[in-house]
N, CA, C and O of each residue as an XYZ file, in Angstrom:
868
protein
N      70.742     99.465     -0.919
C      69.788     98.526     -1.486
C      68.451     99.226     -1.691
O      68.038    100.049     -0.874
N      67.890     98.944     -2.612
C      66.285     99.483     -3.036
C      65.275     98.694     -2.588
O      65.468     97.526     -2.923
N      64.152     98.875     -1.890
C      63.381     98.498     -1.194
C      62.375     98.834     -1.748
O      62.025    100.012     -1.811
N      61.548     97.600     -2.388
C      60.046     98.328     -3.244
C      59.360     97.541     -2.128
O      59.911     96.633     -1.506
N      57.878     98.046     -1.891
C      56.652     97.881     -1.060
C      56.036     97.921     -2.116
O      56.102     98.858     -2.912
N      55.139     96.578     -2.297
C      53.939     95.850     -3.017
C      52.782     95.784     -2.319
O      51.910     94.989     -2.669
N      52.590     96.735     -1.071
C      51.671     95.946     -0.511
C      50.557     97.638     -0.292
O      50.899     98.584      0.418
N      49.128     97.559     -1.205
C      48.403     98.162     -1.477
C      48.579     99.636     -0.354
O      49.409    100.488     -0.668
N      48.007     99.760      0.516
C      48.496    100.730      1.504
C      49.812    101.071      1.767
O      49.940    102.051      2.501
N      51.104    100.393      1.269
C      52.072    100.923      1.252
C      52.552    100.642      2.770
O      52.067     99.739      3.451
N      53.479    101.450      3.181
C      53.834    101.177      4.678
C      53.264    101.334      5.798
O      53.608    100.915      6.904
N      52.349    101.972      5.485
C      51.562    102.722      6.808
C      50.858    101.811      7.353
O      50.373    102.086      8.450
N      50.592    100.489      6.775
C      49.957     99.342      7.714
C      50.434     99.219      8.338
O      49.897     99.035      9.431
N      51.949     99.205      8.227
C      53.268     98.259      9.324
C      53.391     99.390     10.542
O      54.203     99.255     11.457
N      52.384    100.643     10.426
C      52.732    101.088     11.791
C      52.115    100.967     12.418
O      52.551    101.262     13.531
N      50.544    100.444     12.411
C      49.913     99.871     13.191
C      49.570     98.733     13.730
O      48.413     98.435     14.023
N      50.676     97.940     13.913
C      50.989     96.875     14.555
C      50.866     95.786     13.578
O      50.973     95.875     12.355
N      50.547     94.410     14.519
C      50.972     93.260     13.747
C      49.244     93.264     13.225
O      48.391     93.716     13.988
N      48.931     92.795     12.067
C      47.724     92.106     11.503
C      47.449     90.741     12.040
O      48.090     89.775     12.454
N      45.814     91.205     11.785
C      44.778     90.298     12.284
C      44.032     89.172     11.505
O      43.031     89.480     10.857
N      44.459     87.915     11.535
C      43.574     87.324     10.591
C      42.416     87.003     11.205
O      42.072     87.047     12.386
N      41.846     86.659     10.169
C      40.205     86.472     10.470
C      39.566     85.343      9.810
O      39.769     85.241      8.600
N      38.660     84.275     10.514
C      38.510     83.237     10.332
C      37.115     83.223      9.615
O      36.121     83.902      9.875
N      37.372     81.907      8.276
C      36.832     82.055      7.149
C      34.906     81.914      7.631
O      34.429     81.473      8.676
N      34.325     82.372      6.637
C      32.982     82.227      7.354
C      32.407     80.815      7.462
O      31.453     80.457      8.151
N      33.118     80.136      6.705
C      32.025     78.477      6.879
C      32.358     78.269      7.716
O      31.566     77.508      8.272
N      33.787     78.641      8.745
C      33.923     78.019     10.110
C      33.271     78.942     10.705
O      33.352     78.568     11.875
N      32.709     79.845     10.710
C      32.261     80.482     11.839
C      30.358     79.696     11.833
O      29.645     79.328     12.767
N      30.172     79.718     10.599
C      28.995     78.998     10.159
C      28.752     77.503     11.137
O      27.907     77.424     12.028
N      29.493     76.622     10.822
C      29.896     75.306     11.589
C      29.615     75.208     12.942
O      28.910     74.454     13.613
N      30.343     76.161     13.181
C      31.003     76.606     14.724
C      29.410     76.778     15.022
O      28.778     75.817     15.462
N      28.868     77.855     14.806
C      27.226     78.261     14.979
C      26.299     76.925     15.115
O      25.652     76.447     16.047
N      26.485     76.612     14.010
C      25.733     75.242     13.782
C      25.434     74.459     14.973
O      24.385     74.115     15.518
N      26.725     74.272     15.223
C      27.357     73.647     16.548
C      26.715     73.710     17.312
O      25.914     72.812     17.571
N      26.822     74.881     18.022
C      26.595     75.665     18.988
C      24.669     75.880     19.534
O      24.109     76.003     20.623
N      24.170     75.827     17.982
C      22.916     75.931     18.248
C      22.292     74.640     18.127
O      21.071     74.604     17.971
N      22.790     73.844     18.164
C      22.122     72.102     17.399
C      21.075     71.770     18.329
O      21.417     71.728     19.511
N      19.576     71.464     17.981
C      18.157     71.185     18.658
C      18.661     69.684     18.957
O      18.967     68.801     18.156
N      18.650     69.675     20.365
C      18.915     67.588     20.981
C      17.537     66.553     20.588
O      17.402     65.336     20.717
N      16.439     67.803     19.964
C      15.284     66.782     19.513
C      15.817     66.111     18.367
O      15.891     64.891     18.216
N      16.285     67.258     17.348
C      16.906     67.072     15.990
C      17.917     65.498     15.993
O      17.844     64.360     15.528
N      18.756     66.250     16.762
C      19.447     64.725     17.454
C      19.059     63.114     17.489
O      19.290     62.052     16.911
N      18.273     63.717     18.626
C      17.448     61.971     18.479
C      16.527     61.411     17.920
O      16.121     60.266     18.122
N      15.962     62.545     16.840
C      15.299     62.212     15.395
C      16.456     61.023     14.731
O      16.317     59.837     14.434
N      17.667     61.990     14.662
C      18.819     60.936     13.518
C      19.059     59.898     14.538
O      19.217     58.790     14.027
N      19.104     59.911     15.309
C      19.266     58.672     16.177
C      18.577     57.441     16.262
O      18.837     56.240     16.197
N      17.282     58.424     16.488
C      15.995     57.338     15.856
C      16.133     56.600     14.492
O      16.213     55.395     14.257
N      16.136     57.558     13.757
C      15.928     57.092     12.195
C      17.023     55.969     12.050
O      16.840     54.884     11.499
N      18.243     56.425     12.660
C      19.190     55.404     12.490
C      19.226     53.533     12.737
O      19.486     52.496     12.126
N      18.697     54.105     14.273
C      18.432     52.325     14.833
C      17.364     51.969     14.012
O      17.446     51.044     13.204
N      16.031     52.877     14.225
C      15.557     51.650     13.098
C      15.804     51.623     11.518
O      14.945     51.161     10.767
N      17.036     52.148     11.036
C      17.065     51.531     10.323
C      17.627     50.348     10.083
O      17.506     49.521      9.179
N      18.343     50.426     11.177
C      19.019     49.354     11.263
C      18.448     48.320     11.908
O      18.986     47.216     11.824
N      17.166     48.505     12.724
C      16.329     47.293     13.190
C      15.711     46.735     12.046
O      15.573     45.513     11.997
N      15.297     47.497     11.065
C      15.131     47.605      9.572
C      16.036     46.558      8.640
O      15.765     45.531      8.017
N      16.990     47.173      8.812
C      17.892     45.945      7.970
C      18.017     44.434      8.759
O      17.889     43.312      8.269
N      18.296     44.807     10.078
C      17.943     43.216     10.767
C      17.011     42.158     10.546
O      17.145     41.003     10.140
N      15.825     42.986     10.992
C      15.188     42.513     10.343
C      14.712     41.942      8.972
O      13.712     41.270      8.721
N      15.479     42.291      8.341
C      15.203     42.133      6.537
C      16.369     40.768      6.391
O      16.205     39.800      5.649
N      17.359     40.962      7.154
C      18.239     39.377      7.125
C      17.748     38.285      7.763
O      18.039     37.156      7.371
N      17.049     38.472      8.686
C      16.183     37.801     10.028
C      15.528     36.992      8.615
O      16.098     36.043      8.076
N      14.162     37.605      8.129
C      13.400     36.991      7.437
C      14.122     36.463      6.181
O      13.555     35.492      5.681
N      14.967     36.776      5.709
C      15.499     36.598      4.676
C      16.187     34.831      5.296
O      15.893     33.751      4.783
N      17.058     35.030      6.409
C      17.545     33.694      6.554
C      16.324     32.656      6.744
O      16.119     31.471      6.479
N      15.766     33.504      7.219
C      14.262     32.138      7.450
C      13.658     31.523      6.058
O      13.068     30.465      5.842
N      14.049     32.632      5.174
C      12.921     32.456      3.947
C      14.232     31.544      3.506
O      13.706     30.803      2.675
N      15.223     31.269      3.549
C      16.098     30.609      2.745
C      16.064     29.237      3.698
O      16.060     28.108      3.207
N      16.042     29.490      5.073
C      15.560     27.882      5.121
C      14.507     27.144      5.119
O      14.565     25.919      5.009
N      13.300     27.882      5.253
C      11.881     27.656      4.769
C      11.906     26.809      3.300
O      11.159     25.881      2.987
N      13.211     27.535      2.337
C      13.091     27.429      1.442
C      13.471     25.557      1.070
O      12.945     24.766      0.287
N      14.806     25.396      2.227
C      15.406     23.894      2.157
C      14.743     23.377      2.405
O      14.423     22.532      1.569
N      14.073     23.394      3.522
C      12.929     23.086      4.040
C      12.092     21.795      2.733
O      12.133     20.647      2.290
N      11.501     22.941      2.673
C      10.565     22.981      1.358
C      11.079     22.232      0.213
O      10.308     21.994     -0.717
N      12.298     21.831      0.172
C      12.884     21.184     -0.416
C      12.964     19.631     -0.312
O      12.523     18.664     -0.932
N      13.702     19.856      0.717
C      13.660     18.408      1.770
C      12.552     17.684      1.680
O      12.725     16.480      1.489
N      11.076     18.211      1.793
C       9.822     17.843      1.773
C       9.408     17.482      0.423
O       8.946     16.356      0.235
N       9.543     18.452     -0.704
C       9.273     17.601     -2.182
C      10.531     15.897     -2.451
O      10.327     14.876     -3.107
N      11.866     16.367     -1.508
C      12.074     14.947     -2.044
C      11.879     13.997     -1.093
O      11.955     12.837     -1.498
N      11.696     14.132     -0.175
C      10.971     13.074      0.705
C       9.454     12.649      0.051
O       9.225     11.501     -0.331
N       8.889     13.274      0.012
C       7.382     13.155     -1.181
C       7.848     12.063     -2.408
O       7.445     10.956     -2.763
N       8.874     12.952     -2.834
C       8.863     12.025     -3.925
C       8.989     10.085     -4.037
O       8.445      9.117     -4.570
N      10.427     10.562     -2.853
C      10.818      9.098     -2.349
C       9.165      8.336     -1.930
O       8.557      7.562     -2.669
N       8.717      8.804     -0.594
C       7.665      8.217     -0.510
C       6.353      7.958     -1.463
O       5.371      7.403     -0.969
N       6.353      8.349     -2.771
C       5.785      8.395     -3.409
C       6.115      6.795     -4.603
O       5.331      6.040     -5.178
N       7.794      6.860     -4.537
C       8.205      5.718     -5.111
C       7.992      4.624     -4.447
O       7.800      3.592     -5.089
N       7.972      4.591     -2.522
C       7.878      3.586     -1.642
C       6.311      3.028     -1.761
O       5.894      1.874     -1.664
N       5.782      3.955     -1.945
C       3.917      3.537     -1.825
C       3.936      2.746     -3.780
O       3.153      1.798     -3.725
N       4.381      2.827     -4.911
C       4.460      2.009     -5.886
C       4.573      1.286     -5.683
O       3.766      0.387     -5.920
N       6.114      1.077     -4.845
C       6.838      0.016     -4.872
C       5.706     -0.857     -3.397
O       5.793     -1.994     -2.933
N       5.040     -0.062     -3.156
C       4.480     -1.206     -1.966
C       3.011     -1.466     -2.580
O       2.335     -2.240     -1.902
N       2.547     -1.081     -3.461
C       1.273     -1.578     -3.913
C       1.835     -2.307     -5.124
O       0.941     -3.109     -5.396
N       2.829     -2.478     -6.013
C       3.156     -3.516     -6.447
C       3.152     -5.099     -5.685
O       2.585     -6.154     -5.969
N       4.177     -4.636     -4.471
C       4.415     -5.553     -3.606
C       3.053     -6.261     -3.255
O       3.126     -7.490     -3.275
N       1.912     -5.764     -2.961
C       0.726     -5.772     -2.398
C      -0.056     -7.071     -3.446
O      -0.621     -8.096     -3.066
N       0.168     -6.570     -4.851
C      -0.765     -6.780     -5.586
C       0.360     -8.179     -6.148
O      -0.280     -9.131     -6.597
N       1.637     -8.326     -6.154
C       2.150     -9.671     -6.227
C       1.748    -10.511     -5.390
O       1.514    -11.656     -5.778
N       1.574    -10.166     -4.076
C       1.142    -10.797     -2.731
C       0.027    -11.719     -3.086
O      -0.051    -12.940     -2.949
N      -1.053    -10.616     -3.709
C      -2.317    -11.135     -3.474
C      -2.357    -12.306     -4.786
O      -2.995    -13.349     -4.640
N      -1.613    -12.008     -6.056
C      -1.349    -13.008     -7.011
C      -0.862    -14.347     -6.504
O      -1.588    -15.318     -6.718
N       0.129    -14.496     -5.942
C       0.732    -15.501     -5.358
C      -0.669    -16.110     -4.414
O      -1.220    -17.196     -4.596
N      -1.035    -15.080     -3.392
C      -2.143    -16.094     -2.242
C      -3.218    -16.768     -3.482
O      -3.794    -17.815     -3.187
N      -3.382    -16.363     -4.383
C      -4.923    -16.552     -5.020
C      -3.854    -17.956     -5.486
O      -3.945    -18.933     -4.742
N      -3.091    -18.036     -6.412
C      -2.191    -18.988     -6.483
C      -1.999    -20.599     -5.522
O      -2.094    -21.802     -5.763
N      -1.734    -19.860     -4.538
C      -1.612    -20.819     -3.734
C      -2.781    -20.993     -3.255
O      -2.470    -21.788     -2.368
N      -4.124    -20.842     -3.127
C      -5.551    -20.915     -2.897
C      -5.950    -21.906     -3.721
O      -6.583    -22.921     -3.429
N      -5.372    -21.405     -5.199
C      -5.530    -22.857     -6.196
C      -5.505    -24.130     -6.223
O      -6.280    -25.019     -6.574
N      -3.611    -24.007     -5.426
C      -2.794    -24.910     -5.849
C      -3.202    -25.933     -4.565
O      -3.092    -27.159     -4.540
N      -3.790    -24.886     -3.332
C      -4.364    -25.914     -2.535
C      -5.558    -26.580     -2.639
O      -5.928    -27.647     -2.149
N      -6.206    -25.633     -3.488
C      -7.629    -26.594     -3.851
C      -7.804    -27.948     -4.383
O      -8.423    -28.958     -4.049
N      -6.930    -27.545     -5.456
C      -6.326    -28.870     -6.223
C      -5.317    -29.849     -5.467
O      -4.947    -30.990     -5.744
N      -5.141    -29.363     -4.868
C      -4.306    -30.973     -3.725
C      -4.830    -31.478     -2.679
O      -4.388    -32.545     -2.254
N      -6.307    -30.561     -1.779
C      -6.618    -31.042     -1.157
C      -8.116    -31.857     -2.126
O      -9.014    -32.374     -1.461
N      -8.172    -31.861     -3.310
C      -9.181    -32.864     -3.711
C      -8.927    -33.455     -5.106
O      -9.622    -33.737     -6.082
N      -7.971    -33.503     -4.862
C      -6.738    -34.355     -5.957
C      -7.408    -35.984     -5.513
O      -7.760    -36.578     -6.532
N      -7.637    -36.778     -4.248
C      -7.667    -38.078     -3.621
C      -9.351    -38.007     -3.610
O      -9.848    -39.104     -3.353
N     -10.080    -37.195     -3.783
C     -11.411    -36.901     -3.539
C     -11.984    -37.994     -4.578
O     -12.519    -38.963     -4.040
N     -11.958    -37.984     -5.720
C     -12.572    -39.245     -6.762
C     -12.079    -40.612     -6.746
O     -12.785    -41.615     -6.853
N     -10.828    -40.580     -6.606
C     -10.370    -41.911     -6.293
C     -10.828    -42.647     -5.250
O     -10.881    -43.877     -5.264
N     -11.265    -41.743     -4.068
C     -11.790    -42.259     -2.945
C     -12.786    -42.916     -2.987
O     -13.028    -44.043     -2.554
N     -13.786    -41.711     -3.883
C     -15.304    -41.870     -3.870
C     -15.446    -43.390     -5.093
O     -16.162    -44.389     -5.040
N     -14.751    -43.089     -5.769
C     -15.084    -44.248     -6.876
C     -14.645    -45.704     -5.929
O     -15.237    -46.780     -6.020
N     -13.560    -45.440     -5.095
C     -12.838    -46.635     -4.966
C     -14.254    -47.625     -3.897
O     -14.553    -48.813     -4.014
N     -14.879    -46.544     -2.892
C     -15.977    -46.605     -1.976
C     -17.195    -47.142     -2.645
O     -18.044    -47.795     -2.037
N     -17.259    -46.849     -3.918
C     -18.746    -46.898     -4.846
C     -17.994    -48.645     -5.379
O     -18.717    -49.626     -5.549
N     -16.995    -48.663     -5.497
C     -16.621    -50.018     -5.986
C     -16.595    -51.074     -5.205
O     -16.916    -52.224     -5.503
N     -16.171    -50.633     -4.104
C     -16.070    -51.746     -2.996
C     -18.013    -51.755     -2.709
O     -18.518    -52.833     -3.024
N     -18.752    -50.965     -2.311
C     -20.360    -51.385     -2.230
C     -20.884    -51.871     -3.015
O     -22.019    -52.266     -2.746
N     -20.375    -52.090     -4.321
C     -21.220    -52.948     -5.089
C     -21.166    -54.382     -4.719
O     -20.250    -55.184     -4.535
N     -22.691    -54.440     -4.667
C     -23.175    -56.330     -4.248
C     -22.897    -57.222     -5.080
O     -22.985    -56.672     -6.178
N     -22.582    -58.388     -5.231
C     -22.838    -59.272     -6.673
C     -24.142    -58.978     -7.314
O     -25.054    -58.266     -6.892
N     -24.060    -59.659     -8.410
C     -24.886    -59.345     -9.569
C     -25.455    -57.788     -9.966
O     -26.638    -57.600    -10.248
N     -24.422    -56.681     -9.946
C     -24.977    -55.348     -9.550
C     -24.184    -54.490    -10.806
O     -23.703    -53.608    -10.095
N     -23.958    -54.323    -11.482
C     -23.422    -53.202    -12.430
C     -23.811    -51.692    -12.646
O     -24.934    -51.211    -12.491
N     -22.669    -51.041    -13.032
C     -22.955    -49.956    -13.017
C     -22.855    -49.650    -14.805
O     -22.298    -50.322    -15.673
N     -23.554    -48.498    -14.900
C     -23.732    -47.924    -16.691
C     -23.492    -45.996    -16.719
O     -23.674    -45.173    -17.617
N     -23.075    -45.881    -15.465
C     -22.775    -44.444    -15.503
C     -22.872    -43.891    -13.934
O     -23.699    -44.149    -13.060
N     -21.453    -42.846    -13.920
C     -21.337    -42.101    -13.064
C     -21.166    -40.612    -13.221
O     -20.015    -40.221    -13.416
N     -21.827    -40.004    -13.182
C     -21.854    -38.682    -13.344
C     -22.295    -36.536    -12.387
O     -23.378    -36.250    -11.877
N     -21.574    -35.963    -12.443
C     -21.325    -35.209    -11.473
C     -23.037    -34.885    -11.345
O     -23.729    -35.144    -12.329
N     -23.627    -34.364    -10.216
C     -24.969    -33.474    -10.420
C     -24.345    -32.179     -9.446
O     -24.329    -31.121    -10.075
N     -23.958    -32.099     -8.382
C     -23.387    -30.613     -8.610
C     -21.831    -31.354     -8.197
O     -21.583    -32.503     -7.831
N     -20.903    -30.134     -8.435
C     -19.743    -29.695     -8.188
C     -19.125    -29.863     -6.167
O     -19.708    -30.079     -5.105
N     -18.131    -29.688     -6.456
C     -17.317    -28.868     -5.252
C     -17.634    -27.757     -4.699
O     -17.778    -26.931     -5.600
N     -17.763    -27.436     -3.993
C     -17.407    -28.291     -2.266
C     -18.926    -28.936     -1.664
O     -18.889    -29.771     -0.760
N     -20.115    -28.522     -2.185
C     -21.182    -29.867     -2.470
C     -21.671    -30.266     -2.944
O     -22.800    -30.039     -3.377
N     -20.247    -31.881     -3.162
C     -20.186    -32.843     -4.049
C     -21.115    -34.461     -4.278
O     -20.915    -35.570     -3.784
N     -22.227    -33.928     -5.307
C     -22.838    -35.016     -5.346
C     -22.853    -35.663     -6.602
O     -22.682    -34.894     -7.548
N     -22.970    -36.566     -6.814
C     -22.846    -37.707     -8.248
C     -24.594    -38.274     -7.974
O     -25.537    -38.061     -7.211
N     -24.207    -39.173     -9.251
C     -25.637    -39.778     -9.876
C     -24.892    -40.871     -9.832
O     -23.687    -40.734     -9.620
N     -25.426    -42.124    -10.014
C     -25.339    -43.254    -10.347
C     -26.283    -44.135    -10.847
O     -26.973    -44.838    -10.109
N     -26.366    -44.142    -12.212
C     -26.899    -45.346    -12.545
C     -26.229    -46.894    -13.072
O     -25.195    -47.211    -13.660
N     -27.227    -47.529    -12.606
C     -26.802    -48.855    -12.840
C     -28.029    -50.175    -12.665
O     -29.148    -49.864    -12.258
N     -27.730    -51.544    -12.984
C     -28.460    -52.056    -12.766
C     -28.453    -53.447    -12.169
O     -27.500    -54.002    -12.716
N     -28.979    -54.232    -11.395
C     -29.276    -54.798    -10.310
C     -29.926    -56.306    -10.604
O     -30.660    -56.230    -11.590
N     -29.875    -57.765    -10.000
C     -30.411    -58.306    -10.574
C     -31.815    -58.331     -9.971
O     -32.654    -58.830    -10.721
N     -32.274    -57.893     -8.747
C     -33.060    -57.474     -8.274
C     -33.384    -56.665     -7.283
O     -32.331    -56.144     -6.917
N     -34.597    -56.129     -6.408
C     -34.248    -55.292     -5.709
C     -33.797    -55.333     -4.665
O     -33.511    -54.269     -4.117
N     -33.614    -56.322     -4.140
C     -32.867    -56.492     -2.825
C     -31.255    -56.294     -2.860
O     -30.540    -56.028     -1.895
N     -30.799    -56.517     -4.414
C     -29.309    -55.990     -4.675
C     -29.382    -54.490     -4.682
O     -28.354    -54.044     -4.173
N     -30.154    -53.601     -5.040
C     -30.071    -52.552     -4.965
C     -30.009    -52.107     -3.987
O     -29.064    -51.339     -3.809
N     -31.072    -52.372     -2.725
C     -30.935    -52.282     -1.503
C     -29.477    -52.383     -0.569
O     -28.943    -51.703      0.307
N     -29.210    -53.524     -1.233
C     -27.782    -54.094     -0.063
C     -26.640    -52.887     -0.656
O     -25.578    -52.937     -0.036
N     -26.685    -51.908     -1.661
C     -25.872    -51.358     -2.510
C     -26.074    -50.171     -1.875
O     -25.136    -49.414     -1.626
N     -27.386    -49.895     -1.542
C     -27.604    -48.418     -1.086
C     -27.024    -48.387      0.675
O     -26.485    -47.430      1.230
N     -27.323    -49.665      1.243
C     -26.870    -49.715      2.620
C     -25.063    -49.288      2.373
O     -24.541    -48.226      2.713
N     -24.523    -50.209      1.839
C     -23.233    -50.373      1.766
C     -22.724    -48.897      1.301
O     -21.644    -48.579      1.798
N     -23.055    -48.369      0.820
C     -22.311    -46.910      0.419
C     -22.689    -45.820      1.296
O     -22.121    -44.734      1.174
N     -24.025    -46.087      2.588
C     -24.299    -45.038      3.239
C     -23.191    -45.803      4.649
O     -23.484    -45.315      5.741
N     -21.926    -46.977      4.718
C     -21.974    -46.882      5.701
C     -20.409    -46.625      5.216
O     -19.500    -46.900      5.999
N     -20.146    -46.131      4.003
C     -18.581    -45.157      4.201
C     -18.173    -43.917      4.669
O     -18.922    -42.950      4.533
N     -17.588    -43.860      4.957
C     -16.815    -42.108      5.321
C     -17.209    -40.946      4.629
O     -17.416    -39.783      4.976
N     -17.273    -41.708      3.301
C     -17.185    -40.572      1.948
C     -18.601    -40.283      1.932
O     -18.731    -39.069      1.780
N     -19.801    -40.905      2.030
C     -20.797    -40.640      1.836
C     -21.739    -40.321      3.315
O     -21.951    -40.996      4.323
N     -22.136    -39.040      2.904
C     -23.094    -38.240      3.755
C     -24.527    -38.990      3.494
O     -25.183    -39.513      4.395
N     -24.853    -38.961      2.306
C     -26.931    -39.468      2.076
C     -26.594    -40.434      0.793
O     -25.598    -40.446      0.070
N     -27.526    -41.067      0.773
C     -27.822    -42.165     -0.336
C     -29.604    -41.779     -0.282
O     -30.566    -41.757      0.486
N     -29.184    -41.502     -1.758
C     -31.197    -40.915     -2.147
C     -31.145    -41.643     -3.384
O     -30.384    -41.376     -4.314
N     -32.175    -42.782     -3.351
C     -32.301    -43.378     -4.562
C     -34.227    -42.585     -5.727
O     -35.457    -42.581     -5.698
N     -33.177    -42.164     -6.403
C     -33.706    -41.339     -7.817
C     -34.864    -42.002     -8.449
O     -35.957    -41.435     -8.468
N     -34.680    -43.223     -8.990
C     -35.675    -43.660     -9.473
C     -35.316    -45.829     -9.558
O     -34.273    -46.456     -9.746
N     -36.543    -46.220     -9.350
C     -36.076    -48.275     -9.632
C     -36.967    -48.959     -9.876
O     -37.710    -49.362     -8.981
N     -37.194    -49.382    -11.572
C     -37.954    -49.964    -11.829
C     -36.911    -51.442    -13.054
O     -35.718    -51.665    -13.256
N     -37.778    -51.863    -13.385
C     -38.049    -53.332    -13.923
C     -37.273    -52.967    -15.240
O     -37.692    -52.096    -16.002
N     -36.309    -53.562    -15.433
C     -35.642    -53.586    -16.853
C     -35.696    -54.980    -17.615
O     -36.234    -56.044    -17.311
N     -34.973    -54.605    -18.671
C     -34.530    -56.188    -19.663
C     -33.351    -55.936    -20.302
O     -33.119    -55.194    -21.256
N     -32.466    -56.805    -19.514
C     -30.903    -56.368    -20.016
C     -31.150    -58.022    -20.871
O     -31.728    -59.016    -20.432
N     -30.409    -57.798    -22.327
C     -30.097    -59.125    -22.681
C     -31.221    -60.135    -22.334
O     -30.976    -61.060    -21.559
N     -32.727    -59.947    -23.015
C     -33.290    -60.729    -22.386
C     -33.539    -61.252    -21.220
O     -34.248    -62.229    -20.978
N     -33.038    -60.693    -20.607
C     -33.005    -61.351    -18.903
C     -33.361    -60.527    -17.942
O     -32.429    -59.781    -17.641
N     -34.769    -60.268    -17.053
C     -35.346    -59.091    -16.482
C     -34.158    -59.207    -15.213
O     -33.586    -60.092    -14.578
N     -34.192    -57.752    -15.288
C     -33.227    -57.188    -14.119
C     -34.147    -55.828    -13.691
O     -35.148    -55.437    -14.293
N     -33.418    -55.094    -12.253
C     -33.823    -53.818    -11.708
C     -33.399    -52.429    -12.400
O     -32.185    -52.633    -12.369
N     -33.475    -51.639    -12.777
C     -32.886    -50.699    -13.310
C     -32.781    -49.549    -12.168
O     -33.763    -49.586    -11.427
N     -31.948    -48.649    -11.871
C     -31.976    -47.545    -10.678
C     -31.066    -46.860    -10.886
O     -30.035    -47.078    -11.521
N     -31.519    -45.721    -10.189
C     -30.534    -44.178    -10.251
C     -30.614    -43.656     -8.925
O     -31.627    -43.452     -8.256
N     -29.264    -43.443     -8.593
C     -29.194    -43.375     -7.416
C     -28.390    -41.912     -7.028
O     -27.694    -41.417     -7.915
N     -28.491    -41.179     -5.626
C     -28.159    -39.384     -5.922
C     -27.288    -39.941     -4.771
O     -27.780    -40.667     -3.907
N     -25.460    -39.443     -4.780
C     -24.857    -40.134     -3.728
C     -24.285    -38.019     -3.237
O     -24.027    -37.019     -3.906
N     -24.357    -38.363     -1.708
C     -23.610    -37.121     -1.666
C     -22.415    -37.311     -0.904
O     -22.290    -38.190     -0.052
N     -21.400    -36.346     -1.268
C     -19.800    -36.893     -0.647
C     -19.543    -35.669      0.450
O     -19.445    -34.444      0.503
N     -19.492    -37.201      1.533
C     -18.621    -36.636      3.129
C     -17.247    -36.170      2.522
O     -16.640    -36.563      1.526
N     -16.882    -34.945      3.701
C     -15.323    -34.598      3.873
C     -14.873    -35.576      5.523
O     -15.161    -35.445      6.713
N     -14.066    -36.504      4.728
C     -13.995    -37.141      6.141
C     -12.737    -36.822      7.004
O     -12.407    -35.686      6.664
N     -11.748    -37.344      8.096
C     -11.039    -36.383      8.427
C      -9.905    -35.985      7.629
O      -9.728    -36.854      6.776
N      -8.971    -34.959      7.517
C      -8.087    -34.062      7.069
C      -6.989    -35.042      6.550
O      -6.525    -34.681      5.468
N      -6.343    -36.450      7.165
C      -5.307    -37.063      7.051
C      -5.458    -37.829      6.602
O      -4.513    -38.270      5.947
N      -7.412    -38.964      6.600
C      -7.959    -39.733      5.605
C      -7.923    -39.141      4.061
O      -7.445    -39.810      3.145
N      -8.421    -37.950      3.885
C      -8.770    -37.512      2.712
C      -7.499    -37.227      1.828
O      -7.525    -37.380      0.607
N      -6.340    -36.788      2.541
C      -5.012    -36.195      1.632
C      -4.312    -38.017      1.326
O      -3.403    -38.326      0.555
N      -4.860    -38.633      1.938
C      -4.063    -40.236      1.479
C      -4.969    -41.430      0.306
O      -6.098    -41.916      0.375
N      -3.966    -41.562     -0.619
C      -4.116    -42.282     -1.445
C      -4.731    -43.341     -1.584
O      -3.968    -44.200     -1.141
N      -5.786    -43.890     -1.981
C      -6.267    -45.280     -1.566
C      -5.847    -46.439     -1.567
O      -5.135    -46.827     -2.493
N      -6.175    -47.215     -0.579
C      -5.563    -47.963     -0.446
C      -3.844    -48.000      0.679
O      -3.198    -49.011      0.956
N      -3.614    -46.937      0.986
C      -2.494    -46.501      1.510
C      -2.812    -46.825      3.245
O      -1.984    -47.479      3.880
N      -3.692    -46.462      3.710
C      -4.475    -46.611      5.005
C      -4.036    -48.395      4.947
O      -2.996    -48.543      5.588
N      -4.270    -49.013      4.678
C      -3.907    -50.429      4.251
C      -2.507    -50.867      4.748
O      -2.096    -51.626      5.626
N      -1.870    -49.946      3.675
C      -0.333    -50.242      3.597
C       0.783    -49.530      5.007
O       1.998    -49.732      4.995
């Protein structure tokens, strides 16, 4: 058999024993590396590491806060809002309220002096004396102090008199102030002429709301 040798030196390697390999330089590099590594260097990356990672914690930390800060903040515009519809809806409420009381302020004014003229007239009718007529009744002030005028005329003055007694001794009437009384001529026939200022009592609460004549019945 023919035996070719390919191998650069030919045979004479193979008499000096077995070959040596030899390990590549980046491992020997590594290996070094290794070997020489500074433990400051170390806990530089060590350092840098945690905080970065206290770093990122922190950055979720605030981040979850800022997202519920954010509901938060949410929650609060619609609560606002709601309460914003409740305060309408309660100054509506407010301002029907006060419509209705003014209402019923009215409606009581007018019922508690609904019986007020009927009274007073019915009082001015019953004091008239014989021979005594009246030619006008008319307001001089208003409500709630209520005074009238009265003129009329008399066949003399002692009827006027008995007229002014008789109406100061009703309920309804507070003063009898006679205005003016002189000498007339009704129909040829001398009579008193007078004007008289009547002012109207509030008498009690259960007299005044009843109808005249009802006290009677």
């Amino acid at each position: 058999m023919i035996e070719v040798n390919l191998h650069p030196t030919g045979g004479k390697a193979r008499k000096g024993g077995r070959k040596k390999f030899s390990v590549p330089a980046w491992a020997d590099r590594s290996r070094a590396a290794g070997e020489g590594r500074d433990p400051w260097t170390v806990a530089a990356v060590a350092a840098f590491v945690v905080a970065g990672l206290a770093i990122g914690g922190m950055w979720y930390a605030q981040r979850s806060d800022a997202a519920e800060l954010e509901m938060r903040l949410e929650e609060a515009r619609e609560d606002s809002t709601r309460l914003a519809d409740l305060r309408v809806l309660s100054d509506s409420l407010i301002d029907r309220e006060r419509q209705i009381r003014e209402r019923l302020e009215l409606v009581r004014g007018l019922d508690e002096g609904r019986f007020i003229w009927p009274h007073l007239l019915d009082e001015i009718s019953s004091a008239l004396p014989q021979y005594t007529w009246l030619t006008a009744i008319r307001v001089a002030t208003p409500l709630p102090d209520l005074t009238v005028q009265i003129d009329g005329v008399a066949a003399n003055p002692l009827a006027v008199t008995r007229f002014v007694r008789n109406l100061q001794a009703s309920e309804y009437v507070r003063q009898v102030r006679i205005m003016g009384s002189q000498q007339a001529e009704v129909e040829n026939v001398a009579a008193q002429a007078f004007k008289l200022l009547v002012s109207y009592e509030q008498p009690a609460q259960e007299t005044a709301l009843t109808p005249p004549g009802a006290e009677a019945s």
